[in-house]
Structure formats: C-alpha cells, structure tokens
mmCIF file of the N, C-alpha and C atoms, coordinates in Angstrom:
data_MODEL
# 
_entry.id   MODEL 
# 
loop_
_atom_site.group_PDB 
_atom_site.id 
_atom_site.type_symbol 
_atom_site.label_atom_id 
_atom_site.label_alt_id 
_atom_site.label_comp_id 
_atom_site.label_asym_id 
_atom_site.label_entity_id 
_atom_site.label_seq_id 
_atom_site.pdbx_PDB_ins_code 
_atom_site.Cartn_x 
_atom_site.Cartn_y 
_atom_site.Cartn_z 
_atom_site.occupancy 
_atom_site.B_iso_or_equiv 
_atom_site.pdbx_formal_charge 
_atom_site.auth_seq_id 
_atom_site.auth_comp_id 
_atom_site.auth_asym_id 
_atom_site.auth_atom_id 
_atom_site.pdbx_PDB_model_num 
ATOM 1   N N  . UNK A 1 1  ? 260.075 192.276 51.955 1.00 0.00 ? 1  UNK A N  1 
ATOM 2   C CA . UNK A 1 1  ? 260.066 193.022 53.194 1.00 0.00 ? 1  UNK A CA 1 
ATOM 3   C C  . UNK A 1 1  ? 258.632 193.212 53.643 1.00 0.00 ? 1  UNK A C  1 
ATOM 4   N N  . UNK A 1 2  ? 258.284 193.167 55.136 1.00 0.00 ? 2  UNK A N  1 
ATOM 5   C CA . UNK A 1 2  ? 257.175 193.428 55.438 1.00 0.00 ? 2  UNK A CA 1 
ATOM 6   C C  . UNK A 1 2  ? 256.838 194.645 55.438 1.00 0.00 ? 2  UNK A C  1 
ATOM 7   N N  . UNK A 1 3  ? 255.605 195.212 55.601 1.00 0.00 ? 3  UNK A N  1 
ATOM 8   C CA . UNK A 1 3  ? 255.171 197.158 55.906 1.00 0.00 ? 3  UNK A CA 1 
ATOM 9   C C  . UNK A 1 3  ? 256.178 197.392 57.169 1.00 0.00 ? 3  UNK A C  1 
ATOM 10  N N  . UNK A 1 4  ? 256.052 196.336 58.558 1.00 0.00 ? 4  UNK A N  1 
ATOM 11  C CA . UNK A 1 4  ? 257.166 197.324 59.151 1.00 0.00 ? 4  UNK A CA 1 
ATOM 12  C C  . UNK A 1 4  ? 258.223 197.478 59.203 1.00 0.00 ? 4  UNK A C  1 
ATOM 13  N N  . UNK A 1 5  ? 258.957 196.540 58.009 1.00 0.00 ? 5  UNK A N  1 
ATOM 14  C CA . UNK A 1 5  ? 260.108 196.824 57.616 1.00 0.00 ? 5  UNK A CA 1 
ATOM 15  C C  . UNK A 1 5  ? 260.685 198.064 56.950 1.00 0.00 ? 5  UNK A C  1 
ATOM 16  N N  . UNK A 1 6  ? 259.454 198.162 55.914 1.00 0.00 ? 6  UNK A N  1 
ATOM 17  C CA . UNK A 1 6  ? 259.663 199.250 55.230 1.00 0.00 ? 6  UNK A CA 1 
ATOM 18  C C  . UNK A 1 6  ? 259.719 200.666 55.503 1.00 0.00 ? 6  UNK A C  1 
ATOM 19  N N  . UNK A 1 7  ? 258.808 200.609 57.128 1.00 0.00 ? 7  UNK A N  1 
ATOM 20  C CA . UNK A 1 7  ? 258.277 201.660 57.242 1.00 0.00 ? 7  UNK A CA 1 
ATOM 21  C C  . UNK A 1 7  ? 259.571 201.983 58.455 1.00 0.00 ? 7  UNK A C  1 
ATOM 22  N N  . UNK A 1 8  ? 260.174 200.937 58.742 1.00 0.00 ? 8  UNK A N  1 
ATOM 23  C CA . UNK A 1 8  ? 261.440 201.031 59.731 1.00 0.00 ? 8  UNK A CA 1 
ATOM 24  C C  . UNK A 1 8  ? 262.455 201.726 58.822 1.00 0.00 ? 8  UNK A C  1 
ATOM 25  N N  . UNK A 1 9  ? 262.844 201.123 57.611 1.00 0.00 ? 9  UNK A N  1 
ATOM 26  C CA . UNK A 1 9  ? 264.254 201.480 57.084 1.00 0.00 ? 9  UNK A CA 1 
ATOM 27  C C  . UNK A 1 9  ? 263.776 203.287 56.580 1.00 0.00 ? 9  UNK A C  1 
ATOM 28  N N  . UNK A 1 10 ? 262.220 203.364 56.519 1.00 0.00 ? 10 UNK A N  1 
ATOM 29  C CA . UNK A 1 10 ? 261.670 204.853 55.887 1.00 0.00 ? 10 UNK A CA 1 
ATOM 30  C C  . UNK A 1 10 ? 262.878 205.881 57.162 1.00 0.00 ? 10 UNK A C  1 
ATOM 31  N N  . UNK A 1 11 ? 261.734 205.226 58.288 1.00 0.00 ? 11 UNK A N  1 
ATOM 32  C CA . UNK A 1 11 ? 262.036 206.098 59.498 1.00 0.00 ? 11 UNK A CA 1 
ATOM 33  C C  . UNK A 1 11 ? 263.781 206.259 59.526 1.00 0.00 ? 11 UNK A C  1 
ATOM 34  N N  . UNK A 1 12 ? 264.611 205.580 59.648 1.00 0.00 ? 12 UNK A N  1 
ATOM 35  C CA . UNK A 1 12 ? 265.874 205.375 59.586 1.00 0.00 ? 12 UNK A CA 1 
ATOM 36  C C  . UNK A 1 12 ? 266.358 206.340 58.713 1.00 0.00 ? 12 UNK A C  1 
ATOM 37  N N  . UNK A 1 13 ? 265.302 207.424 57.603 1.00 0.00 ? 13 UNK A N  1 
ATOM 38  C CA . UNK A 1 13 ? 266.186 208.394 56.437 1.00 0.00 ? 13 UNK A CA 1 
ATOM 39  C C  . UNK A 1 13 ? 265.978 209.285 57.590 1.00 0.00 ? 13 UNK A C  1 
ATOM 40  N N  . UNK A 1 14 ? 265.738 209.700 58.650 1.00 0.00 ? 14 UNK A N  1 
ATOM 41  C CA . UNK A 1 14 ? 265.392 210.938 59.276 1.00 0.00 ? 14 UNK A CA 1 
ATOM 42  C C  . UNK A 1 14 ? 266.002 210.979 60.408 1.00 0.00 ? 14 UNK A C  1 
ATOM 43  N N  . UNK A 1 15 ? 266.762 209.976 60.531 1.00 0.00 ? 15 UNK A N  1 
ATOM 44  C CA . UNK A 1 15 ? 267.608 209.761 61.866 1.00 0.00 ? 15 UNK A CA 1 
ATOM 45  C C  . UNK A 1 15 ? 269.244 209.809 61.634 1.00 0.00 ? 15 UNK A C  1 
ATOM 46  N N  . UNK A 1 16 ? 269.414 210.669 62.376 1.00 0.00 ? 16 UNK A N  1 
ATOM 47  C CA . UNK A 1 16 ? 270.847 211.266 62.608 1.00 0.00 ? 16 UNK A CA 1 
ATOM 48  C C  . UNK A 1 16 ? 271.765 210.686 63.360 1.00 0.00 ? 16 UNK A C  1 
ATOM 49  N N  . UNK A 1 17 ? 272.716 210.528 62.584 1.00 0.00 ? 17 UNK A N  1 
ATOM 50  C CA . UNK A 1 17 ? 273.371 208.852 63.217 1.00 0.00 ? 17 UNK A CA 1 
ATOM 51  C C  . UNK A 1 17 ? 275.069 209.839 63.246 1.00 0.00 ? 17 UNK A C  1 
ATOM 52  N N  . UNK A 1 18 ? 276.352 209.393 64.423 1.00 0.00 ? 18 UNK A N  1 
ATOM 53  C CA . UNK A 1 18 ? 277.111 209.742 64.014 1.00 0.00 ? 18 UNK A CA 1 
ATOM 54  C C  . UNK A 1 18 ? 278.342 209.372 63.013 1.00 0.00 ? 18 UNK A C  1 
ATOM 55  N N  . UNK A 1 19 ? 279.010 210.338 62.546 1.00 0.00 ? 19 UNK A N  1 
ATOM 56  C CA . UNK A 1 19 ? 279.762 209.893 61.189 1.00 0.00 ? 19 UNK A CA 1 
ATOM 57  C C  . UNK A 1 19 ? 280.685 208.704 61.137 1.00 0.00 ? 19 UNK A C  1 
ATOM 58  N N  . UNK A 1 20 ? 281.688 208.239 62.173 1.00 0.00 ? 20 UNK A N  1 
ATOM 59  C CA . UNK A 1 20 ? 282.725 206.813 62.822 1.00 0.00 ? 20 UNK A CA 1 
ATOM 60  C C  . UNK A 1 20 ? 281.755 206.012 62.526 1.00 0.00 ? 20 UNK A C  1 
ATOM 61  N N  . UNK A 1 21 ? 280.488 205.593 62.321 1.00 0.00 ? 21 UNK A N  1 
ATOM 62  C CA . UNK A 1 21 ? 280.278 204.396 63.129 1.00 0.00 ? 21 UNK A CA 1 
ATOM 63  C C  . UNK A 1 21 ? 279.049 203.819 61.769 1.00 0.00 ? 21 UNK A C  1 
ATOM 64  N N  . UNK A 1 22 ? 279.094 202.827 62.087 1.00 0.00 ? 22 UNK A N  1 
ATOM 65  C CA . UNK A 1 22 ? 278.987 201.733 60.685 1.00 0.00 ? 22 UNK A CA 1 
ATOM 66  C C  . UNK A 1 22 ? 277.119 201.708 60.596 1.00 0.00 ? 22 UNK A C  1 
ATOM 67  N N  . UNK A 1 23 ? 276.623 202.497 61.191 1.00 0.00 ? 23 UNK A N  1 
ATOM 68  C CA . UNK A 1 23 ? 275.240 202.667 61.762 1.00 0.00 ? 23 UNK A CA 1 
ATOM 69  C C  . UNK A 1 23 ? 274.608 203.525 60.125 1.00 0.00 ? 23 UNK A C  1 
ATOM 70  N N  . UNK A 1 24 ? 275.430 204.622 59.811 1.00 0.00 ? 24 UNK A N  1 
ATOM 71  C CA . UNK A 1 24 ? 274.833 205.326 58.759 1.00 0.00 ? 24 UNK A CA 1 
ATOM 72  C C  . UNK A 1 24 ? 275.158 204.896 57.535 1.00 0.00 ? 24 UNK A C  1 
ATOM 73  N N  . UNK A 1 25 ? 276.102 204.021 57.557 1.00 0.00 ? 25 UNK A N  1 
ATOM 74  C CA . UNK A 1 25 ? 275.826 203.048 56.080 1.00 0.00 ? 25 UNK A CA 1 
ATOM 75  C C  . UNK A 1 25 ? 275.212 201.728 56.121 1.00 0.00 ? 25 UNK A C  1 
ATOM 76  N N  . UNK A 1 26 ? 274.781 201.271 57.641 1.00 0.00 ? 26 UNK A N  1 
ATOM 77  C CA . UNK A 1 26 ? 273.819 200.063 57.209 1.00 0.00 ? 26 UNK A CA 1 
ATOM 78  C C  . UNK A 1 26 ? 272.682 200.429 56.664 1.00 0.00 ? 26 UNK A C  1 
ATOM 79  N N  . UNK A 1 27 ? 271.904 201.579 57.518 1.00 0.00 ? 27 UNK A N  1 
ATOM 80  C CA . UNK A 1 27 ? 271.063 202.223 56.968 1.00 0.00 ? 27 UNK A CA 1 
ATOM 81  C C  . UNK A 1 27 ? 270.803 202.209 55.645 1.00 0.00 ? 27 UNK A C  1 
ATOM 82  N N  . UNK A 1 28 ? 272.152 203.289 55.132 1.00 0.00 ? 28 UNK A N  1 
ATOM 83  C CA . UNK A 1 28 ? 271.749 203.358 53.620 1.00 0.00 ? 28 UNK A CA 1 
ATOM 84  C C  . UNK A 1 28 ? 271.905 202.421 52.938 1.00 0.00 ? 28 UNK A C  1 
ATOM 85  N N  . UNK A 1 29 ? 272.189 201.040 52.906 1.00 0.00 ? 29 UNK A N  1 
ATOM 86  C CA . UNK A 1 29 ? 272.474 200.329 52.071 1.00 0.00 ? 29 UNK A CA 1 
ATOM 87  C C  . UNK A 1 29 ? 270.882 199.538 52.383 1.00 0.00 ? 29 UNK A C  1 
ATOM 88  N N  . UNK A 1 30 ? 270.139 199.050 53.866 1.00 0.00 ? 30 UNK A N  1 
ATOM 89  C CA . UNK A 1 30 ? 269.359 198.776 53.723 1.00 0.00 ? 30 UNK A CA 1 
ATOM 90  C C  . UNK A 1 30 ? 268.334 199.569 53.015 1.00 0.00 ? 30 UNK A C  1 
ATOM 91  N N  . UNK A 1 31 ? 268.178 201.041 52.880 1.00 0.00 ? 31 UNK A N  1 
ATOM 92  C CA . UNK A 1 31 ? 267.521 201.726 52.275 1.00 0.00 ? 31 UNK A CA 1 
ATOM 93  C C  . UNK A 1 31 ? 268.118 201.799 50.633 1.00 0.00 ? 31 UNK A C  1 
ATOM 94  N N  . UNK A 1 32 ? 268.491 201.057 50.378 1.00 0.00 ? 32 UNK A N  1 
ATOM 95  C CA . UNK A 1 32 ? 269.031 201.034 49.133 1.00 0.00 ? 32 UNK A CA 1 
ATOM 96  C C  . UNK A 1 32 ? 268.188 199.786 48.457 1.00 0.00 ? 32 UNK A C  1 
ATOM 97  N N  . UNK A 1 33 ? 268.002 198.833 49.670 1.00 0.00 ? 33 UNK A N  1 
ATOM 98  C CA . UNK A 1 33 ? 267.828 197.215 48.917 1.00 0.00 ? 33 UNK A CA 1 
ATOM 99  C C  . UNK A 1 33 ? 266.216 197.934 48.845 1.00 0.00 ? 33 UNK A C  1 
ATOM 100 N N  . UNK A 1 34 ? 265.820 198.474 49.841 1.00 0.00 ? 34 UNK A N  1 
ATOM 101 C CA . UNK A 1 34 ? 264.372 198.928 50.070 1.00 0.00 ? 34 UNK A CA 1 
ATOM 102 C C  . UNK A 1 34 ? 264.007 199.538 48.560 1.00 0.00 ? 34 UNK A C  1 
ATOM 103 N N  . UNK A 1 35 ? 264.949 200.798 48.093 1.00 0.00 ? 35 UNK A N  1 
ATOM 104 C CA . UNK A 1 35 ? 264.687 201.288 46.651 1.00 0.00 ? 35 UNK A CA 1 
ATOM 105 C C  . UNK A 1 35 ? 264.494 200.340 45.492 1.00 0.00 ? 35 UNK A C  1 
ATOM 106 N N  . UNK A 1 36 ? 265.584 199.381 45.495 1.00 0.00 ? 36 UNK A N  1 
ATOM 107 C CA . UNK A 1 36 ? 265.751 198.252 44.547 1.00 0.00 ? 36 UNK A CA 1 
ATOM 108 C C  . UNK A 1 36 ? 264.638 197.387 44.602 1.00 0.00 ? 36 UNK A C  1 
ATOM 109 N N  . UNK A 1 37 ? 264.143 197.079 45.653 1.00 0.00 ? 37 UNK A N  1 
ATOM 110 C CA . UNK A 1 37 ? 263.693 196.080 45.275 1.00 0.00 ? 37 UNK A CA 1 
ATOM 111 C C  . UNK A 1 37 ? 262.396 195.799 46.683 1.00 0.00 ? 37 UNK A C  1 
ATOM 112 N N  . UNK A 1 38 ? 261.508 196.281 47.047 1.00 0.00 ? 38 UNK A N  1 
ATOM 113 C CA . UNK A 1 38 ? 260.495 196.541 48.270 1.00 0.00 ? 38 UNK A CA 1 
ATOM 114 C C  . UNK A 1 38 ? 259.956 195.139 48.609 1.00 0.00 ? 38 UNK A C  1 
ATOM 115 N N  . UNK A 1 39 ? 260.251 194.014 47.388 1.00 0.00 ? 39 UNK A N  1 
ATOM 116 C CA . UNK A 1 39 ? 259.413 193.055 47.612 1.00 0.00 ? 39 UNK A CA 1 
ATOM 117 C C  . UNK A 1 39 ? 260.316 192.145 48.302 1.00 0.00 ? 39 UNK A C  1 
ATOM 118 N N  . UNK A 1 40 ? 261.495 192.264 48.040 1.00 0.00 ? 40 UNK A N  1 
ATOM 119 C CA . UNK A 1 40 ? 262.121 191.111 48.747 1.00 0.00 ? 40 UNK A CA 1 
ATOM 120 C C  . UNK A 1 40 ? 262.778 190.977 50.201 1.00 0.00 ? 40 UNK A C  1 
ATOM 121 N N  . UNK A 1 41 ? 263.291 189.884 50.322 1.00 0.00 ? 41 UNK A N  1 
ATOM 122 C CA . UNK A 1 41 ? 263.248 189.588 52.039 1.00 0.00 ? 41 UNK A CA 1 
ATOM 123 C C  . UNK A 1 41 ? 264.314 189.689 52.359 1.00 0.00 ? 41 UNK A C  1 
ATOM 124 N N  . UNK A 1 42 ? 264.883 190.513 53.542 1.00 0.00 ? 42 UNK A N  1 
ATOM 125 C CA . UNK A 1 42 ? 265.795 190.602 54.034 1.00 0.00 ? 42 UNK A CA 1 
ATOM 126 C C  . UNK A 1 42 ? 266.469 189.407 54.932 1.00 0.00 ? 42 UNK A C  1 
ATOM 127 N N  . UNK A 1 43 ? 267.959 188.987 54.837 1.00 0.00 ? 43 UNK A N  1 
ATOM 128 C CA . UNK A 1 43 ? 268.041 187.891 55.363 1.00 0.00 ? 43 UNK A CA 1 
ATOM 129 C C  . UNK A 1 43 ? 268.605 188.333 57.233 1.00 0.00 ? 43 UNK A C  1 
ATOM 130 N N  . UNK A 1 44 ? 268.860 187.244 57.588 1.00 0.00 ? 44 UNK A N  1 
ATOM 131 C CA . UNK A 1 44 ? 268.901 187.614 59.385 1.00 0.00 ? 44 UNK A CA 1 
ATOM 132 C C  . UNK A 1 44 ? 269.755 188.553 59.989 1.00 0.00 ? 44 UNK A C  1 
ATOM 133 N N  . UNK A 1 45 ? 271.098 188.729 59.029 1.00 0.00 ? 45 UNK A N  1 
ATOM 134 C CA . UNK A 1 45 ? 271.671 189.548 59.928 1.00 0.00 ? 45 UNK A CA 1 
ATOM 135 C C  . UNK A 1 45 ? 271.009 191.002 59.415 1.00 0.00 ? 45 UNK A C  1 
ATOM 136 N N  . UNK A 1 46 ? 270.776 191.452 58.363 1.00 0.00 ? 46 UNK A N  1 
ATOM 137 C CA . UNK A 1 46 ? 269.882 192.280 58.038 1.00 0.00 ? 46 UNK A CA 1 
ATOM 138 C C  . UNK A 1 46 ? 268.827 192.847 58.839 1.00 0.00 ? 46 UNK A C  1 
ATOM 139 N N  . UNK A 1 47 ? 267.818 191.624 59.059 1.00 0.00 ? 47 UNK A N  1 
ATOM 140 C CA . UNK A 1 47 ? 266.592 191.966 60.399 1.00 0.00 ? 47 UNK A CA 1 
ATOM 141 C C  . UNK A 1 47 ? 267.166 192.508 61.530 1.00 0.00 ? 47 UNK A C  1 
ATOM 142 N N  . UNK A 1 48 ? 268.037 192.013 61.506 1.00 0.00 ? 48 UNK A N  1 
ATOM 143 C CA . UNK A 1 48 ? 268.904 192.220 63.243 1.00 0.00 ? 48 UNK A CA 1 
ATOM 144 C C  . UNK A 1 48 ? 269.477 193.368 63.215 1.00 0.00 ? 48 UNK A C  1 
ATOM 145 N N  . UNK A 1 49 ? 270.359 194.295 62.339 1.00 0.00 ? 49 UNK A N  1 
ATOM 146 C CA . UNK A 1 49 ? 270.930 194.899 62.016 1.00 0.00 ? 49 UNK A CA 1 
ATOM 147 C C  . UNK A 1 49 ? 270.077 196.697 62.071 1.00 0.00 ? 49 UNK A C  1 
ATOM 148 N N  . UNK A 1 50 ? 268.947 195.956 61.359 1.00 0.00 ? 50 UNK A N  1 
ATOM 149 C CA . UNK A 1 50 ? 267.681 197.001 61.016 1.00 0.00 ? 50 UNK A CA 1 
ATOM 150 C C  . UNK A 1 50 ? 266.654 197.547 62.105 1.00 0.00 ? 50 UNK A C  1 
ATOM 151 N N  . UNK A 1 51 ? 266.180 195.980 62.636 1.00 0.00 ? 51 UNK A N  1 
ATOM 152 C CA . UNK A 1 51 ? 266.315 196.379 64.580 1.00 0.00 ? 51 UNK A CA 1 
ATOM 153 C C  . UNK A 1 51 ? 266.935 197.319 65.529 1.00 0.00 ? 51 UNK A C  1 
ATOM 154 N N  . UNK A 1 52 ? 267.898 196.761 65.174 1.00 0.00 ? 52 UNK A N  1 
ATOM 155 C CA . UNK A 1 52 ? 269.041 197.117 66.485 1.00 0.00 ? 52 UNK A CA 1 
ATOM 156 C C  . UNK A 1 52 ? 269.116 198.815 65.976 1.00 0.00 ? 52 UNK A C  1 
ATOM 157 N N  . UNK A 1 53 ? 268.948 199.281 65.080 1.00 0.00 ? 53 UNK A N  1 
ATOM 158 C CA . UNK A 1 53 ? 269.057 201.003 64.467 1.00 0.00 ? 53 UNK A CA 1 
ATOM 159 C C  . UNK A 1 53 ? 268.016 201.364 65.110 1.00 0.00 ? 53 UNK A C  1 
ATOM 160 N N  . UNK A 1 54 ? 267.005 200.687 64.543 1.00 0.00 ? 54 UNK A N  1 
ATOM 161 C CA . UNK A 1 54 ? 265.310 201.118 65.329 1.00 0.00 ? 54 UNK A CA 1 
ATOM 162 C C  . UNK A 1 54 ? 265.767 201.346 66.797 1.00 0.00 ? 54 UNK A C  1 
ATOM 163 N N  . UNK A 1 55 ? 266.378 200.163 67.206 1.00 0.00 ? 55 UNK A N  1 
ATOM 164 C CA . UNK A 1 55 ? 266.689 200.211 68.904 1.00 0.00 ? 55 UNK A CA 1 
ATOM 165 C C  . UNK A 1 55 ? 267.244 201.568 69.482 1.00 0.00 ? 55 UNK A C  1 
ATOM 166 N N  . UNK A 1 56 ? 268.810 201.596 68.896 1.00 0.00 ? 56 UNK A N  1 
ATOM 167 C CA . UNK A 1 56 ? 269.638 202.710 69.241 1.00 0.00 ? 56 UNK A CA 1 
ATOM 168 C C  . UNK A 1 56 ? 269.205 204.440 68.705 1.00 0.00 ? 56 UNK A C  1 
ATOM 169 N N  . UNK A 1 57 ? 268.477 204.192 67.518 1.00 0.00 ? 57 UNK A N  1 
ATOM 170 C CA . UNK A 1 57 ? 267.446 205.781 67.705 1.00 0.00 ? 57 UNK A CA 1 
ATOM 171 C C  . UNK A 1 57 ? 266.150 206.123 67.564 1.00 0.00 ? 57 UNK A C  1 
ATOM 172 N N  . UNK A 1 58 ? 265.582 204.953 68.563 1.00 0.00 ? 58 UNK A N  1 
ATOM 173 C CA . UNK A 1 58 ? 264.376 205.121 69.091 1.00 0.00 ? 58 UNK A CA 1 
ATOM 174 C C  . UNK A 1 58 ? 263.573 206.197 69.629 1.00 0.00 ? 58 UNK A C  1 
ATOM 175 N N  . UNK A 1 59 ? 264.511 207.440 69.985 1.00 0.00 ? 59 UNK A N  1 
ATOM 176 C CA . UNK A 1 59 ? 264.492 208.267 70.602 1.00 0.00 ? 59 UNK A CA 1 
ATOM 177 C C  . UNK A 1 59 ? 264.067 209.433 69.506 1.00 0.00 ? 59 UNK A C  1 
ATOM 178 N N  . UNK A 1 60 ? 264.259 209.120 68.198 1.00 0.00 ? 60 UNK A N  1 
ATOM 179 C CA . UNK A 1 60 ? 264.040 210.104 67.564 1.00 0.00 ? 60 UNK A CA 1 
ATOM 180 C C  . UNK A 1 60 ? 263.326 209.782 66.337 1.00 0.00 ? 60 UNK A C  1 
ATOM 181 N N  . UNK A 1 61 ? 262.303 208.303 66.459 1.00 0.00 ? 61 UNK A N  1 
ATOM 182 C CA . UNK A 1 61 ? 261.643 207.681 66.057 1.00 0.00 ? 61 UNK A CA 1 
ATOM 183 C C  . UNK A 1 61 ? 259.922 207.827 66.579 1.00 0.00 ? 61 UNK A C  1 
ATOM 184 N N  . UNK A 1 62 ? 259.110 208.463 65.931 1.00 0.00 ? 62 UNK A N  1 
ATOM 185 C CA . UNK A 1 62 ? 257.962 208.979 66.433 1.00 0.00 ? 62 UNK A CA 1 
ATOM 186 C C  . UNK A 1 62 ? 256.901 207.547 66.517 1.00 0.00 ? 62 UNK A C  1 
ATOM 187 N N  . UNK A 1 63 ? 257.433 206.739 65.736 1.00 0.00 ? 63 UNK A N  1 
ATOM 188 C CA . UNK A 1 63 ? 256.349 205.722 65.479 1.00 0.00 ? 63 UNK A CA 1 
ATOM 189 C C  . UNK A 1 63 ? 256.464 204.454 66.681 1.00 0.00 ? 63 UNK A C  1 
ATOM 190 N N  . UNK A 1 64 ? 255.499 204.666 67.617 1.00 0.00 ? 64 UNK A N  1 
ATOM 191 C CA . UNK A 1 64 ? 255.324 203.383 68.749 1.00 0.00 ? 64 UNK A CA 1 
ATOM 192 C C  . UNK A 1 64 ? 255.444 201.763 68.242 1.00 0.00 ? 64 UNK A C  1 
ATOM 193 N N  . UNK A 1 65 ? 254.486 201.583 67.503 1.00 0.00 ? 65 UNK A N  1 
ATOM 194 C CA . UNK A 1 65 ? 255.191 200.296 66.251 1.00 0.00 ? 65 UNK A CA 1 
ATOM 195 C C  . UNK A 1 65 ? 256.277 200.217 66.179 1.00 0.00 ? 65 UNK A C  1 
ATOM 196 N N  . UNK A 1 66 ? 257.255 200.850 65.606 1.00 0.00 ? 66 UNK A N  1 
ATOM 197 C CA . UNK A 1 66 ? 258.225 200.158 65.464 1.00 0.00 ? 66 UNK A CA 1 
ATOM 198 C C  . UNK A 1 66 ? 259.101 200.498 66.729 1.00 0.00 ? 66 UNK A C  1 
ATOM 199 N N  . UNK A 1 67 ? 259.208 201.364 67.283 1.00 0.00 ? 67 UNK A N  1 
ATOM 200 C CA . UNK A 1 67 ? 259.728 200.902 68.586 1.00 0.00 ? 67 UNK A CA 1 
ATOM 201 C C  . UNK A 1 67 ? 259.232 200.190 69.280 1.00 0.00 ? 67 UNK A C  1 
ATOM 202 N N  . UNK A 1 68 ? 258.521 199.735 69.659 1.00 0.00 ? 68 UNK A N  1 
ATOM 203 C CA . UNK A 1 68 ? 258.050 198.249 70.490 1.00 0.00 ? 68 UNK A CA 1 
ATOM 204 C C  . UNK A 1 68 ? 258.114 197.366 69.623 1.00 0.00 ? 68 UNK A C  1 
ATOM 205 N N  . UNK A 1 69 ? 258.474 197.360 68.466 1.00 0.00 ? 69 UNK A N  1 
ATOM 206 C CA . UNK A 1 69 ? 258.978 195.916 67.559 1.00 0.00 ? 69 UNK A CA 1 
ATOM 207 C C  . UNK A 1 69 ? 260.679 196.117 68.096 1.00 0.00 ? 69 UNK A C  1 
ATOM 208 N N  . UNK A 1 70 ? 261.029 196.998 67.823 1.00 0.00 ? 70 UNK A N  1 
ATOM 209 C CA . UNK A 1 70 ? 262.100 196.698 68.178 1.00 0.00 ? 70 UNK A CA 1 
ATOM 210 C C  . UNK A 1 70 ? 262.968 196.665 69.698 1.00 0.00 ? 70 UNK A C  1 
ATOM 211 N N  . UNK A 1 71 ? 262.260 196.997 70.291 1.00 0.00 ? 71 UNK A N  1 
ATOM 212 C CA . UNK A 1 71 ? 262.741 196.555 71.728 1.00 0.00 ? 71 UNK A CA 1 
ATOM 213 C C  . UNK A 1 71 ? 262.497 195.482 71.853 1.00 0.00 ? 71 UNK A C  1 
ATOM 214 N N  . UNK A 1 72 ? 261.166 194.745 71.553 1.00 0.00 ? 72 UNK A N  1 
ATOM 215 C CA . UNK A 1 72 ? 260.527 193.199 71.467 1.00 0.00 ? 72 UNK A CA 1 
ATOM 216 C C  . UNK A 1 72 ? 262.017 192.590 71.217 1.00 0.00 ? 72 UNK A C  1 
ATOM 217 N N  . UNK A 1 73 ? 262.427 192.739 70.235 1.00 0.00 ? 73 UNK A N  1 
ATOM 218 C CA . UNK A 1 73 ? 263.612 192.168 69.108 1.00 0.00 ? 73 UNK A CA 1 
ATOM 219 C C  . UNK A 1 73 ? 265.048 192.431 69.952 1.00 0.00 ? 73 UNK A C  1 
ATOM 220 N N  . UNK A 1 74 ? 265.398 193.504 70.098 1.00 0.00 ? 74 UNK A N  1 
ATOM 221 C CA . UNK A 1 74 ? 266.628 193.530 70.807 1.00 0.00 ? 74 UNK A CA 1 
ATOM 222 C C  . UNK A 1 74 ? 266.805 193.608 72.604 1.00 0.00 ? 74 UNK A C  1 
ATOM 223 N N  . UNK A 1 75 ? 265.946 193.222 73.131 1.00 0.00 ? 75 UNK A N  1 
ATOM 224 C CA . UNK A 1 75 ? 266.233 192.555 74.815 1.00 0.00 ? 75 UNK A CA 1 
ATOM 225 C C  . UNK A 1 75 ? 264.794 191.598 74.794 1.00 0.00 ? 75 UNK A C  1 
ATOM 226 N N  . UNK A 1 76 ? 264.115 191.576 73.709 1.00 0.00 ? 76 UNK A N  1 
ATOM 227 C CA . UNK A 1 76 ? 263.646 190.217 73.985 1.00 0.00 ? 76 UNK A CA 1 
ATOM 228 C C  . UNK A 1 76 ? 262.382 190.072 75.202 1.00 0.00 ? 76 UNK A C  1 
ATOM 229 N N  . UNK A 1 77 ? 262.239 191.542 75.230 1.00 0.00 ? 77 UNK A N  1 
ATOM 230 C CA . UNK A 1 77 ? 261.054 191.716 76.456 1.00 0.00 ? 77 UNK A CA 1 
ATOM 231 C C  . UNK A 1 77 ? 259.792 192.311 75.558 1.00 0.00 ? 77 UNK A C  1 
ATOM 232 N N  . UNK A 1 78 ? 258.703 191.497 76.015 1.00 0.00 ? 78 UNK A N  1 
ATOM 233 C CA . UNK A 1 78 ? 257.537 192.213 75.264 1.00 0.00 ? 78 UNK A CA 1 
ATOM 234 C C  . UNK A 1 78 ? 257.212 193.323 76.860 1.00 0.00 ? 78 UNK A C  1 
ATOM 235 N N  . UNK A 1 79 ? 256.572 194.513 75.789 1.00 0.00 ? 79 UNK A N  1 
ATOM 236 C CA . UNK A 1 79 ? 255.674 195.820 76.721 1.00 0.00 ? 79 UNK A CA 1 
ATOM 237 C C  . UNK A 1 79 ? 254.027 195.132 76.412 1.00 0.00 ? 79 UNK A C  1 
ATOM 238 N N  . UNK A 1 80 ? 253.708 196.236 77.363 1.00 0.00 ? 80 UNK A N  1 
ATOM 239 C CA . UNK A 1 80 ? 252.130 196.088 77.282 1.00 0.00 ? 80 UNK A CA 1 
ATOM 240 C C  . UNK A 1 80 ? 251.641 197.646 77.004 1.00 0.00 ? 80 UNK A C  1 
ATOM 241 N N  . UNK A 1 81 ? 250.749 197.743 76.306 1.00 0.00 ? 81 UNK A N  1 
ATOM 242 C CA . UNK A 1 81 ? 250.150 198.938 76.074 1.00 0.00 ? 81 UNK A CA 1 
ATOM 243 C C  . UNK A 1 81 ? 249.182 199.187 76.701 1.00 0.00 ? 81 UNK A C  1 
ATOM 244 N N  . UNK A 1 82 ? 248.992 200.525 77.981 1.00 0.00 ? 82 UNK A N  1 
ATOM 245 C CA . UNK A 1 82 ? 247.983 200.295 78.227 1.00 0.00 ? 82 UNK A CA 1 
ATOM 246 C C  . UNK A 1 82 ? 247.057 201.947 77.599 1.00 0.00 ? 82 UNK A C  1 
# 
C-alpha cells in the first residue's frame, strides 16, 4: 500500500458511515488488510472501493490529499490548487 493509501483507510476509522450499507464493512476489512499486513498491495477493485469511501465521506475527511485523490479517481476530473 502506498502512504496515501494508508493514510486513506486511517481516515476511513473516523468516518461515520450508515449501518444497511456495505460501506462500513469495506472499510473495516480494508482496515484490517492495512493491520495485517501495511506492505502489501491492494488489488483494483479494492483501490476503487477505498476511493469511492474517500469520495462519499469527503465531507468529514479533513485531509485535502486525499480528497483530491479521490475525486481525481472517482469523476476523473483533476482540480487545481490555487
């Protein structure tokens, strides 16, 4: 996993997800592989998966990094910082 992977699935323990929906156990399971094992690589639907969380609670994600990685990632539009 890269640092902003890691530092994505971190952010993801502090985000409040609701209980129906398959969002708070991708999480933990990616934060699981994160415990097990920090060095290894997550495969695609994983990245995508891990994204798309970043995406949908972005809002309660303090870190600009990884939200502009992940908007980059899920509509595929780069921002500009000014």
């Amino acid at each position: 996993m890269s640092d902003l992977e890691i530092r994505a699935i971190t952010a993801l323990r502090s985000v409040k997800m609701p209980e129906p929906t398959w969002h708070g156990r991708r999480a933990e399971f990616l934060n699981g592989l994160m415990t097990l094992d920090p060095h290894s690589h997550l495969c695609i639907d994983q990245k995508a998966d891990l994204w798309f969380l970043v995406w949908r609670y972005r809002r309660q994600i303090d870190d600009y990094d990884l939200v502009a990685t992940a908007e980059s990632m899920v509509t595929g539009a780069m921002s500009l910082a000014f």
